[in-house]
Each structure stands twice: as C-alpha cells, then as structure tokens.
C-alpha positions as CSV (number, residue, x, y, z in Angstrom):
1,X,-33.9,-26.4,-17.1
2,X,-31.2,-28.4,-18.1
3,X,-28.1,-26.7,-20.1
4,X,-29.4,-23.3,-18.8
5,X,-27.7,-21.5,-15.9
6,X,-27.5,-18.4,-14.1
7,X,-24.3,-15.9,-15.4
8,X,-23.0,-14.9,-11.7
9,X,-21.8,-11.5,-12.6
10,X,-24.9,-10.3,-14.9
11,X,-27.7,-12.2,-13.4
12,X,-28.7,-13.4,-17.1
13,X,-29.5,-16.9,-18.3
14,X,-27.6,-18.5,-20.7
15,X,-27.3,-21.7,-22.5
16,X,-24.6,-24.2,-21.8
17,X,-22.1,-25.1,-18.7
18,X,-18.8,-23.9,-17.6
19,X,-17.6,-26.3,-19.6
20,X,-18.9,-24.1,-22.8
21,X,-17.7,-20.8,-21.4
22,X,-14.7,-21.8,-19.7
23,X,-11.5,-23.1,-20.9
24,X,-9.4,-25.4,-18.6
25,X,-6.3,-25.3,-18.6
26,X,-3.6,-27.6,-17.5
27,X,-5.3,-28.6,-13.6
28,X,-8.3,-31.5,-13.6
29,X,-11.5,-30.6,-13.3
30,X,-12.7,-31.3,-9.5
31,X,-15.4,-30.7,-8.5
32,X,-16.5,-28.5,-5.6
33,X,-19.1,-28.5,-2.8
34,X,-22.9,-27.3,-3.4
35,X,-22.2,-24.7,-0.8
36,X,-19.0,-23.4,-2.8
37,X,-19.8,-19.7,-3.3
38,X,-18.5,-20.0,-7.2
39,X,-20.0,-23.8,-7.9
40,X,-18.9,-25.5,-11.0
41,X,-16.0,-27.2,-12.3
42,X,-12.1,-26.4,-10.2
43,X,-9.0,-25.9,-12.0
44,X,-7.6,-22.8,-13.6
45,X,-9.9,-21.7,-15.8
46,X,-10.4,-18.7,-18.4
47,X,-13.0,-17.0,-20.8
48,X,-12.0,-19.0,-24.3
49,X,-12.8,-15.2,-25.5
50,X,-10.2,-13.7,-23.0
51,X,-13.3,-12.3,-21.4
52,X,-15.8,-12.9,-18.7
53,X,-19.0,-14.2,-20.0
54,X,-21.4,-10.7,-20.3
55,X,-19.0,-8.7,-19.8
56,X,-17.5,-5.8,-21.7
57,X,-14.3,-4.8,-21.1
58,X,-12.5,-0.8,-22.2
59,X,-9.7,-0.5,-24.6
60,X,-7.3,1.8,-23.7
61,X,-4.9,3.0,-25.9
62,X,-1.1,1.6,-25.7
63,X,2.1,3.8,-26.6
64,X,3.3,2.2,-29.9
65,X,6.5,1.8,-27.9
66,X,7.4,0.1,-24.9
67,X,8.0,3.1,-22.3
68,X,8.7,3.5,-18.8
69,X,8.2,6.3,-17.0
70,X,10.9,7.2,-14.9
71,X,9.9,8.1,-11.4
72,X,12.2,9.9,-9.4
73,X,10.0,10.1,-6.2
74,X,6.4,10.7,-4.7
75,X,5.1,13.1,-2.1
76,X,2.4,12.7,0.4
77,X,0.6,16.1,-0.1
78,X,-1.3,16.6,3.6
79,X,-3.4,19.6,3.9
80,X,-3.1,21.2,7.8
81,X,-4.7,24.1,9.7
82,X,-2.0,25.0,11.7
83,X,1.4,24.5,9.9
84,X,3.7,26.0,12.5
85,X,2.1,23.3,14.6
86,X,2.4,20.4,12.1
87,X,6.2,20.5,11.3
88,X,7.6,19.4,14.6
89,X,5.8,16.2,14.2
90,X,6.6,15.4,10.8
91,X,10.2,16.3,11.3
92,X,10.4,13.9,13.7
93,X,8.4,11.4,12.1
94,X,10.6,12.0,8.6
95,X,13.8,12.8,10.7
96,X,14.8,15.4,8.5
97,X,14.5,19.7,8.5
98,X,11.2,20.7,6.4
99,X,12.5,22.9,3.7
100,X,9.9,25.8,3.5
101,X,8.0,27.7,0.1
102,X,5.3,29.2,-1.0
103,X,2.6,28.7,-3.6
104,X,0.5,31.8,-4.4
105,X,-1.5,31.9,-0.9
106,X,-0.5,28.7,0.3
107,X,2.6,28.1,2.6
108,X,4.4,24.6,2.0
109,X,6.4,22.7,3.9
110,X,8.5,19.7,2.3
111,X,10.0,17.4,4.8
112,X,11.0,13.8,3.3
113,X,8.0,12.5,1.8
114,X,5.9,14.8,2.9
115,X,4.2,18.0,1.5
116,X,2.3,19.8,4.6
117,X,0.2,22.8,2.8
118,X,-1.8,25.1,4.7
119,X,-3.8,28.4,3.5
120,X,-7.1,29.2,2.3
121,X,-9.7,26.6,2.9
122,X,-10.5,27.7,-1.0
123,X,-6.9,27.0,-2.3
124,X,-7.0,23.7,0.0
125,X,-10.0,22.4,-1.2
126,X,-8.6,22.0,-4.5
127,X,-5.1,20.7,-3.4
128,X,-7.3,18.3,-1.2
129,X,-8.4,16.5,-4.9
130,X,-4.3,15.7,-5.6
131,X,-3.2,12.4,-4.6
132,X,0.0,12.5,-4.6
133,X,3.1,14.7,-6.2
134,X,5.8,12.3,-8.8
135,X,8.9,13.5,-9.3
136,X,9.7,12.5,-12.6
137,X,12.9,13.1,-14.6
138,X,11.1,14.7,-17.5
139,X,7.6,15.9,-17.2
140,X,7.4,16.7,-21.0
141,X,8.2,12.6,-21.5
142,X,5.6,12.0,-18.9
143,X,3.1,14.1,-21.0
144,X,3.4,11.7,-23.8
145,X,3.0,8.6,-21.7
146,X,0.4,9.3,-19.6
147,X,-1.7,11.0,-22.6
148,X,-0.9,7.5,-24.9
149,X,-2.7,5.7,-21.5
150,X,-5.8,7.5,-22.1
151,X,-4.5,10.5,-19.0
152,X,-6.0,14.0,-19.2
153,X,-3.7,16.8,-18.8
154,X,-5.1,19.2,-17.2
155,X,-3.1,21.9,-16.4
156,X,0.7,22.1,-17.6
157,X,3.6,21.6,-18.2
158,X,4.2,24.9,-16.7
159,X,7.5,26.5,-15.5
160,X,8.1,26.5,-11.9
161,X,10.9,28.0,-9.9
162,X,12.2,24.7,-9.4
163,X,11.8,23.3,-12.6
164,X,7.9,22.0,-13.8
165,X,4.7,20.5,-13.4
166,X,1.6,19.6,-14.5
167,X,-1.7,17.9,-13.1
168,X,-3.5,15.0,-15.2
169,X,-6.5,12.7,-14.5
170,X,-5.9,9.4,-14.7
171,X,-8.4,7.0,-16.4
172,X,-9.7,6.2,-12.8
173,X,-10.7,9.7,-12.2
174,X,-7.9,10.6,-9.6
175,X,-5.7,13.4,-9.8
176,X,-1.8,13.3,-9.6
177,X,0.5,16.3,-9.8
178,X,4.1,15.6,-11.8
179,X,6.9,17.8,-11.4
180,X,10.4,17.7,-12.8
181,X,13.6,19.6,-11.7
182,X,14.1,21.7,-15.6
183,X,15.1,24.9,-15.8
C-alpha cells in the first residue's frame, strides 16, 4: 500500500513517510541501503511532536527551582559471609584500615568505598536490595529533591550516631540509602 508503513517500535500501520513523522534538521536527506536495519531517509532527525511516533512518554515532576544535590560520596555496600575473612582483601584492595561498627545484628566494616556487612542472612537480605550508600551534605535537602523527582522515601530521615539517613526508591524501582554527617 502506498503511503502506509509499518511504525518500528509499535508494530502498527500508519499513514504517511518519515518525511510526515520526522523532522530533519540541518543534515541532507540520504538515503540508506534496503538492508539498513532503520530504512528510511538519513540525517538527524526528530519527532516534530518531541516524541516517537506511538509512543507515550511519563511526566515527572521538576523542582520549581534549579537544585543540585550535593554529593559528598558513595559507598559500595557488599554483603559477606565471613567478615573477618573479607577485610584483608579489601584493605588491600582500598589501601586503607577498615574502620569497624555495628548496625543492630549486623557487623560493618567501612574501608574506602566500601561497606562489607555481614550478619543474619534475614537482615542481609534486605541490605542486599540497597544499591549503594550517598553521602550527602544535607539529607533533609536531599528529601526535598529527590521527593520533587517523583523518589519514595521510605524510611527516614532518622538520627544516627554519626549523623542521618534515610532509604528512598527511585522512579526506576532501585533503592539507595542517603546519609549525612548532622548531629
């Protein structure tokens, strides 16, 4: 059928040519092989909508003001079995002393960018689902930003002994801890 093609990303037909859906800007058209995996017309080329044809795309909400969150750091957080047997080789690796702690039934071992954590396979199985810890300078300020981006606090701020945290989902699903150095 002429002027009726397949939309790549939805599989639907629809009326009209790249030339319809597409706008391109500044480059000539060229045109490209029949065994180019996109086909078409070449050039640099975008939805006139801002969009890709069939496609919907989430609105997140924006802070009303231009913010930066000021990241002081991030940890690795590494679950272990055998702690006593894990430091040596993260010490070496970080070439630093791991500075030890511990969190309710959980012993912690911080050595550079590292977080080694070993306890209860209960209490690690939910540490497991953390990414990564960010040191921030404020976690209160990062509360407000990360809740603006459409982030679910989930647990916090909370007072620590050295300072506080707090765990939020991100839009994507995955889980970050934030901690500050407050009193």
């Amino acid at each position: 059928m002429r002027g009726v093609e397949r939309d790549r990303p939805t599989g639907r037909l629809r009326r009209g040519g790249l030339s319809e859906a597409f706008r391109v800007s500044g480059a000539a058209p060229r045109k490209r092989s029949a065994g180019h995996p996109y086909g078409g017309e070449g050039g640099s080329a975008r939805a006139a909508s801002g969009r890709l044809p069939g496609r919907r795309l989430k609105t997140l909400r924006r802070p009303t003001r231009l913010v930066r969150m000021e990241i002081m750091g991030a940890s690795l957080r590494i679950c272990v079995d055998d702690l006593e047997a894990a430091v040596p080789f993260y010490e070496a690796l970080a070439g630093g002393r791991a500075m030890r702690f511990e969190r309710g039934a959980v012993q912690v071992a911080a050595i550079g960018s590292f977080l080694l954590m070993s306890g209860p396979e209960a209490e690690l199985e939910i540490l497991r689902k953390v990414a990564a810890t960010i040191a921030v300078k404020d976690v209160e300020e990062a509360q407000r930003l990360l809740t603006d981006l459409g982030a679910r606090i989930l647990v916090g701020p909370v007072p620590t002994p050295a300072g506080r945290n707090m765990l939020a989902m991100h839009p994507d699903g995955s889980l970050f801890e934030y901690v500050d150095q407050h009193g």
